[in-house]
N, C-alpha and C positions, 0 to 999 in steps of 0.2 A: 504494500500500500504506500500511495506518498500523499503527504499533504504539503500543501502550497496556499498561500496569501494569491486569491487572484490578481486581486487589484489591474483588472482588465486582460488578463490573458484567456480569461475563459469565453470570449467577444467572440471567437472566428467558428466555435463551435455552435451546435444545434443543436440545444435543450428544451427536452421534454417533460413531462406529469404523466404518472399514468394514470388510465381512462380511468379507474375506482378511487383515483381523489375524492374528496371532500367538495363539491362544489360550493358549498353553502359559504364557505369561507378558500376560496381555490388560491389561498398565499400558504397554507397550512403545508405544506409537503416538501419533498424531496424532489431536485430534479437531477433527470440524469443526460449525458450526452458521449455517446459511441463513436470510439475511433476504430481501426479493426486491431489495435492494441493495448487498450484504456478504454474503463468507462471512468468517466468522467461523474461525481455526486456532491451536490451544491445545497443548500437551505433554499428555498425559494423565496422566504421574506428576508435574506439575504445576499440576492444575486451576486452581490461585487464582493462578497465577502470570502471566505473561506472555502478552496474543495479539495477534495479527495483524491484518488485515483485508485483503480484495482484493477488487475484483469482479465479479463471478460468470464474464465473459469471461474474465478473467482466471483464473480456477480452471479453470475448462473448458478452457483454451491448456494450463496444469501437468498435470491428469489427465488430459490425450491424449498428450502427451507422455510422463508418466511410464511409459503402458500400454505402448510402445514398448520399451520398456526393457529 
């Protein structure tokens, strides 16, 4: 995993929500953005703030496991 201060480098990427957000309040979550060697994972009522990195076996290991849940 790496974490980094974006402070604007996470700009060139294409971040998403998934579809079983919370609509009611759609700043509440996680977004995520796919490289084909990094996912990419941000606070959304934090965009410029802080992200993550892992990859993508890695995201795949969390979101099987989370759906479990």
């Amino acid at each position: 995993m790496t974490r980094k201060a974006s402070a604007g480098d996470g700009s060139e990427l294409t971040w998403f929500k998934s579809s079983y957000s919370d609509t009611s309040n759609g700043h509440d979550c996680v977004e995520v953005a796919t490289t084909p060697h990094t996912v990419h994972i941000r606070d959304s009522k934090n965009a410029p703030g802080p992200l993550f990195t892992v990859a993508p076996g890695a995201w795949n290991d969390f979101v099987t496991y989370a759906a479990k849940l």
